[in-house]
GUTORNU-958777 format. One line per field, with one value per residue (C-alpha): residue number from 1; x, y, z. Coordinates in Angstrom, 1 decimal, m for minus. Each point is the difference from the previous one (the first is absolute). Example, Ala and Ser with C-alpha at 12.3 -4.5 7.8 and 13.67 -1.06 7.14 Angstrom:
<pts>
num: (1 / 2)
px: (12.3 / 1.4)
py: (m4.5 / 3.4)
pz: (7.8 / m0.7)
</pts>
This chain:
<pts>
num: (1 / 2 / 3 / 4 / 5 / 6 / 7 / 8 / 9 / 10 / 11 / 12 / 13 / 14 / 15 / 16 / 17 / 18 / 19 / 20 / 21 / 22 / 23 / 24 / 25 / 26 / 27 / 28 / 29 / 30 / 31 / 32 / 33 / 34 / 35 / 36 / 37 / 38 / 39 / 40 / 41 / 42 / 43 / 44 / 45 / 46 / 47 / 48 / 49 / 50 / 51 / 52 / 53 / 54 / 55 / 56 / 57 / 58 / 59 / 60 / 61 / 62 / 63 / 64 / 65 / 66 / 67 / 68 / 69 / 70 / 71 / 72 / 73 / 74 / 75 / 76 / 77 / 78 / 79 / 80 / 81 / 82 / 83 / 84 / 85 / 86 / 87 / 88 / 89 / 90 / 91 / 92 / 93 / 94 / 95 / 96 / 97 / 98 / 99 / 100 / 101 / 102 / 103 / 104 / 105 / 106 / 107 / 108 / 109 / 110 / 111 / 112 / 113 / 114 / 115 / 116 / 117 / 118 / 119 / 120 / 121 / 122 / 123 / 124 / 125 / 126 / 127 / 128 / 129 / 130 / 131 / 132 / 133 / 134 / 135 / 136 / 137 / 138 / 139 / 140 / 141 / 142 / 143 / 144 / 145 / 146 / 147 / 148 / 149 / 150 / 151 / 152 / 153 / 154 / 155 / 156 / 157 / 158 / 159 / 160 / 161 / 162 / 163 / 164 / 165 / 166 / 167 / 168 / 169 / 170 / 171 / 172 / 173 / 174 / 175 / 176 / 177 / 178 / 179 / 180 / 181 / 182 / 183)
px: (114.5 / m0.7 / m1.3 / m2.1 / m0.5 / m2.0 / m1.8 / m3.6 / m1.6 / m3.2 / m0.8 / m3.9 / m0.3 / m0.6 / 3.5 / 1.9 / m3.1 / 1.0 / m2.8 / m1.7 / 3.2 / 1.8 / 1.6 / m0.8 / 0.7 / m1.9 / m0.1 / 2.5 / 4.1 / m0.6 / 3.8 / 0.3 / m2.8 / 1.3 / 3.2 / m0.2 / 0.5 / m1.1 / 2.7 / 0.6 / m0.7 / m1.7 / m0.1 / m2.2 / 1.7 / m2.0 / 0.3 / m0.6 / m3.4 / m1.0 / 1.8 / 3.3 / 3.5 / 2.0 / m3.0 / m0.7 / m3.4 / 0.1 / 2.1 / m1.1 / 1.2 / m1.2 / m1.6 / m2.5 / 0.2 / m3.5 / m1.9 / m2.7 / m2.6 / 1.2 / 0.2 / m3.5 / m1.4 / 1.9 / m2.1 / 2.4 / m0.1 / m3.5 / m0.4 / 2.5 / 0.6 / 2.5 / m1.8 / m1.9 / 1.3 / m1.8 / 0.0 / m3.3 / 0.0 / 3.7 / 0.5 / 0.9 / m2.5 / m0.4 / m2.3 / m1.3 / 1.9 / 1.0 / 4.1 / 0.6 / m2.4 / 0.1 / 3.2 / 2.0 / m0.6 / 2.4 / 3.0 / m0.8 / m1.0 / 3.8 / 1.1 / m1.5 / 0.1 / m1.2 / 2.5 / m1.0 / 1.8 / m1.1 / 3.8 / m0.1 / 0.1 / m2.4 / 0.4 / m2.1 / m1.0 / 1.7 / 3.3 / 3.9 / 2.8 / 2.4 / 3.6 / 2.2 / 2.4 / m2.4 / m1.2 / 1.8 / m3.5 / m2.1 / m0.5 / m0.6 / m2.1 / m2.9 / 0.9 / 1.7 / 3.7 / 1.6 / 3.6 / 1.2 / 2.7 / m0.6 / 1.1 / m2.0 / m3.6 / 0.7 / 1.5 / m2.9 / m2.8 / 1.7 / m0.8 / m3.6 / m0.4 / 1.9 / m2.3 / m3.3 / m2.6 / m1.1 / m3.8 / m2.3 / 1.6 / m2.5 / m2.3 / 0.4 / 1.2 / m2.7 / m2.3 / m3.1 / 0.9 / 1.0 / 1.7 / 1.5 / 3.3 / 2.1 / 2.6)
py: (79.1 / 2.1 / 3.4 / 1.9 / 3.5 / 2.2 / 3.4 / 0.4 / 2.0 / m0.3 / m0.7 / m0.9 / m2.9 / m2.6 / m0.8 / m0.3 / m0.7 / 1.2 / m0.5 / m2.3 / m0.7 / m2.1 / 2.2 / m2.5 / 0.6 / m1.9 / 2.0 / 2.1 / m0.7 / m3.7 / m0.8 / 1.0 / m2.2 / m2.7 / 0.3 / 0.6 / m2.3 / m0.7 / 2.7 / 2.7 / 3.4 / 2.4 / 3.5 / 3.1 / 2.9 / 3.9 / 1.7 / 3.2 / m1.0 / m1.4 / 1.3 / 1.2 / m1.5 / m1.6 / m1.1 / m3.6 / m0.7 / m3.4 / m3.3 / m3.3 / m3.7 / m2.4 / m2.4 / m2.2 / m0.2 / m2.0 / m0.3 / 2.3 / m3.0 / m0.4 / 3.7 / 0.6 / m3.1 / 0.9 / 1.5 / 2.5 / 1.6 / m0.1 / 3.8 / 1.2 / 2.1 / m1.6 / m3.0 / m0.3 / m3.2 / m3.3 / m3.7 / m0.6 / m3.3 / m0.3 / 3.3 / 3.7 / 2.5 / 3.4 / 1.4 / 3.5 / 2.8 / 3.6 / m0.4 / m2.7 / m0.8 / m3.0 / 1.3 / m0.1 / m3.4 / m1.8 / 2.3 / m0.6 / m3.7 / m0.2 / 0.2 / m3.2 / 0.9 / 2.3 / 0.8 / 0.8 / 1.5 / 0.4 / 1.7 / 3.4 / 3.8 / 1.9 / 3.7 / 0.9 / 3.9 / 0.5 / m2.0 / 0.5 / 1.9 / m2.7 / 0.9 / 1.0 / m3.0 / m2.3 / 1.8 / m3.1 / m2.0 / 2.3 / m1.9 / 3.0 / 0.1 / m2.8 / m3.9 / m1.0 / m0.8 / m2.7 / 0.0 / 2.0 / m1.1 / m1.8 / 2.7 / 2.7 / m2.3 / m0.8 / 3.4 / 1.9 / m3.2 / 0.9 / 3.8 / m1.0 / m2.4 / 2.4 / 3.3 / m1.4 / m1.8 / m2.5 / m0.4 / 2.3 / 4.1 / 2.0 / 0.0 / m0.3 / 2.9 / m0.4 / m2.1 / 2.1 / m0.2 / m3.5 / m0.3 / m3.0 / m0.8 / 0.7 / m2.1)
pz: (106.5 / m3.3 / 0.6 / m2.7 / m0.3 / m2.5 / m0.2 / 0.4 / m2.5 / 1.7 / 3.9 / 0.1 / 2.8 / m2.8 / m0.7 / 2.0 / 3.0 / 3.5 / 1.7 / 3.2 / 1.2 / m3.7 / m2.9 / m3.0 / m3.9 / m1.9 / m3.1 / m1.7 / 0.1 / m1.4 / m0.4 / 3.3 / 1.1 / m2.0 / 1.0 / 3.7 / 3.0 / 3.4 / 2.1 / m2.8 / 0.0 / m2.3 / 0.6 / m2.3 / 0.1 / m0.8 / m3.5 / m1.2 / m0.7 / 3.8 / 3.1 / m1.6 / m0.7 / 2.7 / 1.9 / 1.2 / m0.1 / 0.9 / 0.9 / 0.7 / 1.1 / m2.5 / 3.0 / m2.1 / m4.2 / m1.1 / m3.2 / m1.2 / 0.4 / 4.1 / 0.6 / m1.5 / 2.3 / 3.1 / 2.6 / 1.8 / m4.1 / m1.1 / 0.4 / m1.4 / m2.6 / m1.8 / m0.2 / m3.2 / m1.4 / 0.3 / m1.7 / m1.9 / m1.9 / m0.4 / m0.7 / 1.6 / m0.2 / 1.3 / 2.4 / m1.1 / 2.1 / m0.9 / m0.1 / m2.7 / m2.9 / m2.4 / m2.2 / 3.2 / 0.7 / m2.1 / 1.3 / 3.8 / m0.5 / m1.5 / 3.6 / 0.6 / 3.9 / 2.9 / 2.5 / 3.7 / 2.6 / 3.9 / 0.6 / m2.4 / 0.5 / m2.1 / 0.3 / m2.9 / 0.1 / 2.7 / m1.9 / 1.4 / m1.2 / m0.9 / 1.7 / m2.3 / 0.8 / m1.7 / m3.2 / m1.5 / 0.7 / m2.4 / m3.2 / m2.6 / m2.8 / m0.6 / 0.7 / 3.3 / 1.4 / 2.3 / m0.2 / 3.2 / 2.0 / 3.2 / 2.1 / m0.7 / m0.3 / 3.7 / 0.8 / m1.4 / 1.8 / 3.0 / m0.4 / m0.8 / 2.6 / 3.1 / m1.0 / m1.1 / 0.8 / m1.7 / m1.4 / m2.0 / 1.0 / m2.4 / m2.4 / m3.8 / m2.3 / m2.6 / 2.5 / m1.5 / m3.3 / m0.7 / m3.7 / 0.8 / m1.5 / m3.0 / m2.0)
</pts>
């Protein structure tokens, strides 16, 4: 099990997509899209610019990993919005939406897949205060991080799992808003 973490300039409901009971990311992150595999994590953690430092805004199970083409066709996904990508004659297109316009397009295609979880915590707004035992897990900066050791990945999934829920908790930080997401 690999497990991902990176900071979340921007929490807007488009990615990642907490809501009607998955947490997908189909756009933005595509190496960890790429990359990523049926039973890793990902988590987004707050910056200074959403819901602060040290904050967990979300973590999900990857439980499905599909194509753009499936996702877009799949019925439990047709309205969401995170799903704008669909096959026309051979080839991807985008639907019109207000989070990602044509110049994103070649940067989330890049991550050649959407990843779905139905086992994820998403705090959003209302994001955690990450114990200070496993500050380790924030990646700073842009980009994301994997190597942790296997102790404290289950040590802090066993934190999560004991004290939370699991599911949609709040609302996103920039829900109104909705910049979506930034290199």
């Amino acid at each position: 099990m690999k497990f991902f973490s990176y900071v979340m300039v921007s929490d807007t409901g488009f990615a990642p997509n907490p809501f009607d009971g998955f947490c997908t990311l189909a756009c933005c992150k595509p190496i960890i899209r790429r990359t990523a595999s049926v039973g890793d994590w990902i988590i987004g953690t707050g910056s200074k610019g959403t819901i602060g430092n040290n904050k967990l805004i979300y973590a999900m199970k990857v439980t499905e990993k599909m194509d753009f083409n499936s996702y877009y066709n799949d019925k439990r996904f047709h309205n969401r919005l995170d799903n704008i990508y669909f096959k026309n004659k051979d080839r991807l297109n985008q639907k019109k939406n207000k989070y990602h316009h044509k110049e994103d397009m070649d940067h989330d295609l890049s991550g050649k897949y959407v990843l779905v979880s139905d086992h994820f915590y998403y705090f959003g707004k209302d994001a955690i205060a990450i114990p200070k035992e496993f500050l380790a897990i924030i990646k700073k900066g842009p980009g994301h991080k994997c190597n942790f050791s296997t102790d404290l990945v289950s040590d802090f999934l066993k934190w999560l799992e004991k004290n939370y829920d699991s599911g949609k908790n709040g609302y996103p930080f920039d829900f109104i808003e909705g910049i979506g997401c930034v290199l």
